[in-house]
N, C-alpha and C positions, 0 to 999 in steps of 0.2 A: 688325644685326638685333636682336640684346638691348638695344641700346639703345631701338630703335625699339617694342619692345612694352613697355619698364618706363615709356615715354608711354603708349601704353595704358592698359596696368595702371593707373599712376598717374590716368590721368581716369574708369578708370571705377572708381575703389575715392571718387572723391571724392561726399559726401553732395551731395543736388541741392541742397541748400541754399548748398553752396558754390560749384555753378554757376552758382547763380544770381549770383553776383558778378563773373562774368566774361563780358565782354562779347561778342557775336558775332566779334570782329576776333581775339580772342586766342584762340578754338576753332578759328577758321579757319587760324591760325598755327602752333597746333599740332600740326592733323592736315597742316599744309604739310609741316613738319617733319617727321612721321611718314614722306612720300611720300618725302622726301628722303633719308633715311637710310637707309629701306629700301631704296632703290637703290644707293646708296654700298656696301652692307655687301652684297651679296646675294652674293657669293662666297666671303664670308668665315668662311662658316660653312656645309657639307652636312647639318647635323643639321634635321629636318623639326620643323614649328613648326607646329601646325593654325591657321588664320588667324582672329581676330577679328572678327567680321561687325561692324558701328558705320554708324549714318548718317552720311552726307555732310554736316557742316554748311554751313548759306548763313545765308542773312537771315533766313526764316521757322523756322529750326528753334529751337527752344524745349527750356528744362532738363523741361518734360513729355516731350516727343519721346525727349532722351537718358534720361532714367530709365524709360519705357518698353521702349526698346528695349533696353534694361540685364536687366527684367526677363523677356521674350519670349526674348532670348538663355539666361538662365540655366535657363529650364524647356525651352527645345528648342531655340529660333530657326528658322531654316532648312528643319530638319528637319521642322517641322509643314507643309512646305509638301508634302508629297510621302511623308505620314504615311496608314498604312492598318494601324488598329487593330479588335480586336473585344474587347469586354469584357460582363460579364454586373451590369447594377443592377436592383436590388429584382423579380428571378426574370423579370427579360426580356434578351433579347440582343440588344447594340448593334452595329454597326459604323460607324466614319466612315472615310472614303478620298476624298484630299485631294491635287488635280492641277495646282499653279499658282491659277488662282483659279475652277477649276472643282471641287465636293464630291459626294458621294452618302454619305447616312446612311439606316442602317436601323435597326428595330428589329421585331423578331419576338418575339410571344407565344402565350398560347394561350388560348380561353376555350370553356369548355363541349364539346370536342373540337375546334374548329376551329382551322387555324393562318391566325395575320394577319399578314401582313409589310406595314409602312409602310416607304416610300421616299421620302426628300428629294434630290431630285438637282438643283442649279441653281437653288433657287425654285421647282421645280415638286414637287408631293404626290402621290402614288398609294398606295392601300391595296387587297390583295391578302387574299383570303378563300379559303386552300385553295389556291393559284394563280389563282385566279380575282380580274379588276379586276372591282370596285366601286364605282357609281355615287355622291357622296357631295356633299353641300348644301357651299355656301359658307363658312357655317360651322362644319361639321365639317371643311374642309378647312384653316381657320384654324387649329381646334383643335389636329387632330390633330398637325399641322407643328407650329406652337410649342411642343407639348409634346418633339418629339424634338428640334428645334435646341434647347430649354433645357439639353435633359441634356447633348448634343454641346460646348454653350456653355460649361457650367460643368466638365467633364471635361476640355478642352482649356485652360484658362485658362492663362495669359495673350494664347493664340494670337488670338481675335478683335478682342481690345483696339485694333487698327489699324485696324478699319475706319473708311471714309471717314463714319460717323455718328457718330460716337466723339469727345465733346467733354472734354476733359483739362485736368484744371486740380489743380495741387500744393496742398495743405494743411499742412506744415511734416512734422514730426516728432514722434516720441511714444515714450516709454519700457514694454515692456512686457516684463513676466517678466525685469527686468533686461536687454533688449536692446535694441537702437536701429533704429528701425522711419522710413522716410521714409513720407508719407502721400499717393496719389494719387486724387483724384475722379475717378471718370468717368459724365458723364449721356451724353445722347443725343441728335442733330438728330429734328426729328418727321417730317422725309422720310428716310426708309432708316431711321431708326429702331426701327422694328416696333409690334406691339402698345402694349407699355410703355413707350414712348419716353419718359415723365416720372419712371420709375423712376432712384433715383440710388445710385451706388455709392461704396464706398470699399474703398481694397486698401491694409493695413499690409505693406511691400514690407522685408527682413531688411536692414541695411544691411552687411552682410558677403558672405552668400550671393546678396543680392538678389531671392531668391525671396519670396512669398508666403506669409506666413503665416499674415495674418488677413484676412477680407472681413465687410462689412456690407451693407446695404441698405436702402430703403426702398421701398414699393410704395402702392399706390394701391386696387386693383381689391380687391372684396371690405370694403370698410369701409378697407382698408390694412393694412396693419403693417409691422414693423420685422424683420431678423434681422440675427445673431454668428454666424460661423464660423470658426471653430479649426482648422487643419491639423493633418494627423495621419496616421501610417505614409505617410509618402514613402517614392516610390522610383521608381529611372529603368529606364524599360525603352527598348532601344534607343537612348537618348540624351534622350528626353524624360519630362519627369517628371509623374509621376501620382500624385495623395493626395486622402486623406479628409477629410472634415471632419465636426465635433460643431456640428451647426445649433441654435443660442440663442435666443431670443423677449426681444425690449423689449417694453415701452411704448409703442401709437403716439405719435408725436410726438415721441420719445427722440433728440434726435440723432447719429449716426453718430458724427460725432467724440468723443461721449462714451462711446459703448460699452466700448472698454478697460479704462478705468476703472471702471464696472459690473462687468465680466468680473474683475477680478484681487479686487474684492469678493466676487464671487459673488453676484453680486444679477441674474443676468440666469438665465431656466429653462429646461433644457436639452427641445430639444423631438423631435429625434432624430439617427440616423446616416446618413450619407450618404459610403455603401462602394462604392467600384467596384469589383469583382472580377476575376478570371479573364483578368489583361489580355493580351493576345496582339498580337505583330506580324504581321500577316499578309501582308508582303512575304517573313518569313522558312522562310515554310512550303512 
């Protein structure tokens, strides 16, 4: 059994860059192996080992696929699938609760005395004045939804990154603050995509920790623009991890892959914080 997880260990500590040098037959070889050994040894040891979740490789899996799932592992994996959080951003409170591949998010505020509870559950929107449902235009029902899956979106990170819109494509690696960072793109199909489906991402992925330490973007709507953001106070509650970032402003037009490099200049302007608070599991209440 220690044999069979120092394979592990050993593939997922290796940068994607060096997977990329091995071919589909030789992944499949060695998670062969992986199978095999662990059965060989399975009595040779009573000490409990929590198991490694890793995709199956075949033919279609891709070194984006394994470093993906590299990074989803290391902020929760699993766990976000059956995760039910409530947390408090910029004086509203959220909750997401998350069932397989069924969701419901809320978020309640308050205005002028009245309380509003929005509800995303499955793709569908309801907004709630007082307890009372409210009749609401097409596009306020766009609205109001995209503005709570974005927070949902970006508080969970790297949990959505698999959806089947989700197009991944690797960009090498990048030295930052002295550490060794793999770089992954991710845009988006314009079916299941949503709104912004030509918005495009980058995420500077830790090659130690594997987590997430830097994202970028770029956006369209509004004239466009560019953001940097900086991770900042992690920290795992229940098993999944949650953190802030220090939100940047470029240049439209500034590309993604060069933000870094701005950033350890100090040439990019900080334009605020973006704090989750008050995180709570609320399975465990």
């Amino acid at each position: 059994m220690v044999f069979a997880f120092f394979i592990v260990a050993t593939f997922y500590m290796m940068k994607i860059s060096e997977i990329h040098m091995i071919t589909q037959r030789t992944i499949y070889l060695i998670f062969t192996m992986l199978v095999l050994v662990s059965c060989k040894d399975t009595n040779e040891s009573s000490r409990k080992i929590e198991p490694v979740r890793v995709i199956t490789p075949n033919a279609e899996t891709t070194p984006e696929d394994l470093l993906l799932e590299m990074v989803i592992n290391a902020h929760g994996g699993e766990l976000y699938n059956e995760a039910n959080f409530s947390f408090r951003f910029r004086e509203k409170e959220y909750t997401f609760a998350n069932s397989g591949n069924n969701y419901t998010y809320t978020v309640e505020s308050s205005a002028n005395g009245d309380t509003i509870i929005d509800v995303f559950k499955n793709g569908k929107f309801s907004r709630f004045m007082n307890d009372q449902l409210l009749e609401l235009s097409e596009k306020n029902i766009a609205k109001y939804s995209e503005a709570l899956n974005s927070v949902i979106y970006f508080v969970t990170l790297p949990h959505k990154l698999n959806d089947p819109a989700v197009i991944k494509k690797y960009k090498g690696t990048a030295t930052i603050k002295d550490k060794n960072y793999e770089i992954l793109e991710i845009t988006f199909e314009k079916n299941g995509g949503g709104k912004d489906f030509d918005d495009v991402f980058h995420y500077w992925i830790n090659s130690e920790s594997h987590k997430i330490d830097y994202l970028a973007y770029n956006y369209r709507v509004n004239e466009g623009g560019v953001r940097f953001r900086s991770a900042y106070n992690k920290r795992v509650v229940s098993g999944i991890t949650f953190q802030d970032y220090i939100n940047y402003k470029a240049p439209v037009g500034t590309p993604l892959i060069d933000l870094p490099v701005l950033f350890e200049k100090g040439e990019l302007k900080e334009l605020s914080r973006i704090e989750t608070e008050n995180i709570i599991n609320l399975t465990d209440l």
